[in-house]
Structures are given as structure tokens and as C-alpha cells.
C-alpha positions in Angstrom: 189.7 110.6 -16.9 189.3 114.3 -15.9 187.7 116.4 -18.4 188.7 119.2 -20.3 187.5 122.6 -20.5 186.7 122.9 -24.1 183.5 123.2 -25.1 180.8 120.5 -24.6 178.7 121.3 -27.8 181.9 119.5 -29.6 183.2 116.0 -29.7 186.2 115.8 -27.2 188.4 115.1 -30.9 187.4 119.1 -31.7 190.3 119.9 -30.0 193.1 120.0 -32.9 190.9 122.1 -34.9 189.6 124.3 -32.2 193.3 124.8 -31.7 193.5 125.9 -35.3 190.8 128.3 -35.2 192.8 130.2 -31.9 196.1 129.6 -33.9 194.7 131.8 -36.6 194.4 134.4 -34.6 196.9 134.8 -31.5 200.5 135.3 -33.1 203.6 133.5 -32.2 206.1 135.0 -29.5 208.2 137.6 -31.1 206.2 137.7 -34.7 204.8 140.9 -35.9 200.5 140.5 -35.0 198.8 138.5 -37.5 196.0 140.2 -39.9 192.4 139.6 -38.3 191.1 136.0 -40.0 189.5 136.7 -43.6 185.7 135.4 -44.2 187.2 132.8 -46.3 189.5 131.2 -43.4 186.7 131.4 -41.0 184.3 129.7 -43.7 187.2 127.0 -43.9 187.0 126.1 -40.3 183.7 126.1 -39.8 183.6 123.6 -42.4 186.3 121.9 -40.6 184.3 121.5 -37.3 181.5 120.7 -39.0 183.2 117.7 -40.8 184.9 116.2 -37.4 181.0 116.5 -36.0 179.9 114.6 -38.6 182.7 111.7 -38.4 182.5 111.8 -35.0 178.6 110.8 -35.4 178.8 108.7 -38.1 181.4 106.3 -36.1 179.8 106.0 -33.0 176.5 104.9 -35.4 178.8 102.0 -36.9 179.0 100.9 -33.5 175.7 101.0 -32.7 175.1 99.0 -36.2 177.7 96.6 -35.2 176.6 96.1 -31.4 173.0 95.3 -33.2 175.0 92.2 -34.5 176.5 91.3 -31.8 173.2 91.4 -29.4 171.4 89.0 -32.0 169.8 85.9 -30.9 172.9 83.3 -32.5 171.7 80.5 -34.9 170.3 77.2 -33.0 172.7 74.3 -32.6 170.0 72.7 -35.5 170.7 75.4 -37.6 172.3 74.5 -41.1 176.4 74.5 -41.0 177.0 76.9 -43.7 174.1 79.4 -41.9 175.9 78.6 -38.0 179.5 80.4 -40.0 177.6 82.9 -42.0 176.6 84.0 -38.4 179.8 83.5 -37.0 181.7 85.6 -39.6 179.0 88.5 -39.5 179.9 88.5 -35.8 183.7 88.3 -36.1 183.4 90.8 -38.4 181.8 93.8 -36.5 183.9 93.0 -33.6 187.0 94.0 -36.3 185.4 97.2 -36.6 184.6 97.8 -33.2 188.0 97.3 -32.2 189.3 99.5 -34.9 187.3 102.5 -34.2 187.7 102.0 -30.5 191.5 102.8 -31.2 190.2 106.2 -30.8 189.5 107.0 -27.1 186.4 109.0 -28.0 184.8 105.8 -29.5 186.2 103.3 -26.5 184.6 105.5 -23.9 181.3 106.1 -26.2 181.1 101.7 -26.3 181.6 102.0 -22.5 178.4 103.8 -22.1 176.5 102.2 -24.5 177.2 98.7 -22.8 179.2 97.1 -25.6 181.9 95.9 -23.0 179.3 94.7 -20.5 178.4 92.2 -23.6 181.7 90.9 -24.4 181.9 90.1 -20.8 178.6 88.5 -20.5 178.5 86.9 -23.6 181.5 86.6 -25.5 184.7 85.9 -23.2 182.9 82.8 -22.6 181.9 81.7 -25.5 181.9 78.2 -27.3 184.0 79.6 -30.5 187.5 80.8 -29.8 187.4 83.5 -33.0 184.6 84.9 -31.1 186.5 84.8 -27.6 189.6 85.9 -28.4 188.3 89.2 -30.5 186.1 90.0 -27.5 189.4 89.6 -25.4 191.3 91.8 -28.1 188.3 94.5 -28.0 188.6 94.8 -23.9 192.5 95.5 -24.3 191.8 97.6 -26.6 189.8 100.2 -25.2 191.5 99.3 -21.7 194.5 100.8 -22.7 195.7 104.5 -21.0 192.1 104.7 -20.6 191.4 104.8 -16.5 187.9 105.3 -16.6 187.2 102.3 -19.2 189.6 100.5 -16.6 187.8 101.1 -13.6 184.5 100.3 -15.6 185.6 96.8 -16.6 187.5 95.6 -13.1 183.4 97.1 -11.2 182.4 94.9 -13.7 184.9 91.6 -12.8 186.5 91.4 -15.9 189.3 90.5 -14.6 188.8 86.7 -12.8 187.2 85.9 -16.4 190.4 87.4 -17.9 192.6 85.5 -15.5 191.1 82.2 -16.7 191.2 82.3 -20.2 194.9 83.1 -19.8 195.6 80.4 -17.3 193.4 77.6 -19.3 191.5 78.1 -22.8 191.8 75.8 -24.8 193.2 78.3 -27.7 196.5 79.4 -28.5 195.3 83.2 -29.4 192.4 83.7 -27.1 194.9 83.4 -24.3 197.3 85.4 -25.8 194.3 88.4 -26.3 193.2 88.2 -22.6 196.8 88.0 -21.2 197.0 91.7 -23.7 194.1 92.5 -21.6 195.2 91.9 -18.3 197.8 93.4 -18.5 196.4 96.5 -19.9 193.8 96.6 -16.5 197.3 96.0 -14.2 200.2 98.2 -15.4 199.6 101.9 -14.4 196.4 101.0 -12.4 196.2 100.7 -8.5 192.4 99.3 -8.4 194.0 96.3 -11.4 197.1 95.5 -9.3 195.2 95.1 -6.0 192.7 92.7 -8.2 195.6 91.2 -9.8 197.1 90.5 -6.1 193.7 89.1 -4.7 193.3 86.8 -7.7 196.7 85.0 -7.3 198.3 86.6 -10.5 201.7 86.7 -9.8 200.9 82.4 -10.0 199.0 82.8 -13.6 202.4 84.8 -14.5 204.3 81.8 -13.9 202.3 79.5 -15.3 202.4 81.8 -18.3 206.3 81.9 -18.1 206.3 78.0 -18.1 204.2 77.6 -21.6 205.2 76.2 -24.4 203.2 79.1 -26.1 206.3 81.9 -27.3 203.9 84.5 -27.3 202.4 84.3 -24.1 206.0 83.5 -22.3 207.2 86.9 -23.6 204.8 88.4 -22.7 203.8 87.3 -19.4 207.3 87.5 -18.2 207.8 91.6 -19.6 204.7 92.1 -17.5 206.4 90.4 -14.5 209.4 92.5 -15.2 207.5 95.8 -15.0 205.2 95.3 -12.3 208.7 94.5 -10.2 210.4 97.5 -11.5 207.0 99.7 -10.8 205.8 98.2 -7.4 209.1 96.9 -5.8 206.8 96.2 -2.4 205.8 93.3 -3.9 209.0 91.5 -3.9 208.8 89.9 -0.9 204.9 88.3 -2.3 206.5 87.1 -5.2 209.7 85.1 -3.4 207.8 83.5 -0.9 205.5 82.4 -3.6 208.9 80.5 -5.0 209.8 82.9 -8.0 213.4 82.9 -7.9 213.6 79.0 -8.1 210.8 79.3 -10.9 212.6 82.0 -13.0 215.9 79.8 -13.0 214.0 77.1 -14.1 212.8 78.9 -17.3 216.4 80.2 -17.6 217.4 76.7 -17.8 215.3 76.0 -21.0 216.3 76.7 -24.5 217.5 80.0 -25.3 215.0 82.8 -26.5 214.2 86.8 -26.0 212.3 86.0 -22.9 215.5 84.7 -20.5 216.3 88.7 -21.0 213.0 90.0 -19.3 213.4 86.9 -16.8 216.8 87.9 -15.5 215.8 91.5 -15.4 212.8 90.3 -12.9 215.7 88.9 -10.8 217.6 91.5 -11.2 215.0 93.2 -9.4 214.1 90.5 -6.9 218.0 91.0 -5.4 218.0 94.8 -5.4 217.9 96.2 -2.0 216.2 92.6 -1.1 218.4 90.4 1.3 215.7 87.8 1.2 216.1 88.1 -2.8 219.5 87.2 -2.3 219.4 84.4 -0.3 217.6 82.9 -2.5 219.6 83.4 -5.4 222.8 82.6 -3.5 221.0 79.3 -2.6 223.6 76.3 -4.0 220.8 74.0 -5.1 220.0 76.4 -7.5 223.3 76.5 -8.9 222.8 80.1 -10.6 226.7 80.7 -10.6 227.6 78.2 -12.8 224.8 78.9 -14.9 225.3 82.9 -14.9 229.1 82.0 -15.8 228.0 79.6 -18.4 225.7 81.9 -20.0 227.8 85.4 -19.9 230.4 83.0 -22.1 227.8 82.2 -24.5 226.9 85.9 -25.1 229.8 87.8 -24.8 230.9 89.4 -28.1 227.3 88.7 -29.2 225.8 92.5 -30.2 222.0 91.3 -30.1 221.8 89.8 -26.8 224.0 93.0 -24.9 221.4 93.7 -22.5 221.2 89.9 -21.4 224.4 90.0 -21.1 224.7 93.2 -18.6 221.9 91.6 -16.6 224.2 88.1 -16.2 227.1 89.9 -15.1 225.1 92.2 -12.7 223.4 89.8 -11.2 227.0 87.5 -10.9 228.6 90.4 -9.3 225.7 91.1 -7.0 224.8 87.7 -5.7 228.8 86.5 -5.9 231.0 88.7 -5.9 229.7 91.3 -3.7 
């Protein structure tokens, strides 16, 4: 992330009330000039500045006291039960704060440098309990996101093929919800991600995603697929050959949800400007028609599922009728 030109003696977070300070004294457009700033507002801001310095500090040295915790040697497996989830909760506990404070940028760049993702991706994606994997997961996505030099950090460091995995395969429910979060937060917007993404096989984890019986992930993973189509439309022709189309129809042809909206939006896409899209689509094993006719019945007149419904009748009057 390019850097600013405030000054360095000042947390980047200065920068609302360093804007106060040169509000105080530059009038607005058309006002009459403001009086020069008394001692007591210049004492106030001071003290303001001062303040922000302070929390600034004092939250990157709770992450310091919470990566102590998390870089502890872990009880022994013939360590007493109750000790073994005294442990565990300690650790699950500072990874709640981390994650919290690394809602602010400042802080997610500040665990960057002092290593704190390099752990959860050395010790904790892989680890035996899934609170402790999924909130390492969580933290990742969390200081991923619109953050580009965290991004680039964590895909030199091959977080990514980890992430991939615990999406396609762990064992629990919510640890591959997290990493799919943070997959997708080192993918959308990103070049370096997508080109990872591609290498890896991921447009196959997204439909294995698409095809679980977890509600969560299948929203998800199939929103992803929708933007990533929408934002790279080069990568159409990848993602037919791979089998898509047939795939997405499948998943159309399960019970009704929210995701079949994001699923016919991604073909939507794959037929737009894409004859090979189209012949796939127009394929009569697949028997899309009769289903697109079918389902634009169901939802007409229904208020909630409008944008379903314009997808269903674009799609039927682009692949047969056009």
C-alpha cells in the first residue's frame, strides 16, 4: 500500500485529527477568515494527538501480549484434561482479540511485521483443534481484506495451498467456512491471488464448494464464482472446459435456496459474448429450457426472488430465443 505524506512521527490513524488541527485554521470556501486558533483549542489538540499516540501504542502492546500466548509451548498430550482446555481457551481467546484489533489496518499491518501471521500459518491452520484452526483462518481474512501489502505478504508466504485445503477437506463445518472468507479475500481485487488461485486448481475447489451440503460455504463459494466471472471474463473459456455449465445446472437442479441466484448469474456470464458458453448451455442433454421455463413459473409474481427471476428469463431469451 503506497504511503502517505503525513508525518512519520505519528501513527498512520493521526490523520482525522491532524485534519482537525488544519481545519481549525484554513476557512471554508466563501466564509469570512476564521480567527487565528486560541491557546485553549491548540491545548485541546495536542491533547488529542497525544491520546491517539497512546492508543495506538497501547493496542499494538495487546498484541504483543496476546502473540506471547499464542507462541507458548501447548500443554503435553499427558497433560490433565481440564489444564489441555484451560490452554486451549487462553489461546482462542487472544486470537478474539487479535482479530478485533486487526479490524484496524494500522494494527493488521503492525501483526504483519511482527510475524503473527507467519504463526497462524505455521502453526495454527494446521492444527489438531478446529476452534484453534478456524480463528487462525478468521484472523488471515481478517487482516487480508483491502489490504494489498498484507495480501502479497501472506500468498510469498503460501498461504494460500493451506487455505485451499481446509476449504476443500477439514473435517469442520466452520474452519472451512473461515478459510473459504480467506481465500477469497487473497483472490478478489488481487492479480498475484487470482494467478495462485488459477495454478492451484480453484475454480475445481469452487465447485466442490458449490456441491456441499454446507449452506454457508455454497453461498459463498458460488458469489465468489460470480464475481471473479464478472471481474476477469478471460477466464471463461478455463472454467467451461473444466465442465462448469453442466455443474452449475446440476446445483440449479437441487432444492431451492439464495444461492441458484449467484449460480445463474455465473451463467449468465459464461454465455455473454461466449459462443462456446452457449453451446453448452444450448446442449439438449442438459435440458436448461425446460428447467428455465419451469423455474421463471415458480417465481413470477414472487417480489423476493426478482433478480432470479431477470436472470431466468435472460438467460431463456439468450440461449433460446435469440
Amino acid at each position: 500500500m503506497a504511503e502517505n505524506n503525513q508525518d512519520k512521527r505519528y501513527p498512520p490513524n493521526l490523520g482525522g485529527v491532524l485534519k482537525m488541527a488544519m481545519d481549525a485554521g484554513v476557512a471554508a470556501e466563501g466564509a469570512a477568515p476564521v480567527e487565528p486558533m486560541t491557546e485553549e483549542r491548540k491545548a485541546f489538540l495536542k491533547e488529542a494527538l497525544a491520546e491517539v499516540c497512546r492508543g495506538q501504542v497501547e493496542e499494538v502492546e495487546h498484541i504483543k501480549q496476546c502473540l506471547e500466548i499464542l507462541h507458548k509451548e501447548e500443554k503435553s498430550e499427558s497433560g490433565k484434561e481440564g489444564e489441555d482446555a484451560e490452554d486451549e481457551a487462553e489461546r482462542e481467546s487472544a486470537f478474539k482479540v487479535i482479530t478485533e484489533l486487526c479490524e484496524n489496518l494500522d494494527n493488521a499491518r503492525d501483526l504483519m511485521v511482527l510475524g503473527g501471521l507467519d504463526l497462524c500459518f505455521s502453526r495454527y491452520l494446521g492444527h489438531v483443534k478446529s476452534g484453534l484452526r478456524w480463528r487462525a483462518a478468521e484472523l488471515v481474512a481478517c487482516c487480508a481484506q483491502n489490504m494489498p501489502e498484507v495480501q502479497v505478504h501472506l500468498l510469498k508466504i503460501g498461504v494460500l495451498p493451506k487455505l485451499l485445503q481446509m476449504t476443500d477437506s477439514d473435517p469442520d463445518p466452520t474452519a472451512r467456512v473461515k478459510a473459504f472468507y480467506a481465500v477469497s479475500c487473497l483472490v478478489r481485487e488481487q492479480e498475484a491471488g487470482l494467478k495462485a488461485f488459477l495454478t492451484l486448481d480453484g475454480f475445481s475447489v469452487l465447485t466442490r464448494c458449490m456441491q456441499s451440503e454446507n449452506e454457508r460455504l455454497r453461498t459463498k463459494s458460488s458469489f465468489l464464482l460470480l464475481n471473479l466471472l464478472r471481474s476477469h471474463p478471460e477466464e471463461k473459456d478455463t472454467v467451461i472446459s473444466m465442465g462448469m455449465v453442466q455443474q452449475l445446472v446440476a446445483v440449479l437442479r437441487t432444492p431451492h435456496s439464495s444461492v441458484h441466484e449467484h449460480i445463474l448469474g455465473a451463467i449468465c456470464c459464461l454465455v455473454e459474448d461466449c459462443p462456446k458458453g452457449l453451446k453448452e448451455c444450448r446442449n439438449p442433454t442438459l435440458a436448461l429450457e425446460e428447467l428455465l421455463k419451469q423455474r421463471i413459473k415458480e417465481l413470477g409474481g414472487k417480489e423476493e426472488w426478482q433478480e432470479e427471476l431477470d436472470f431466468c428469463e435472460s438467460l431463456e431469451m439468450t440461449c433460446f430465443r435469440g
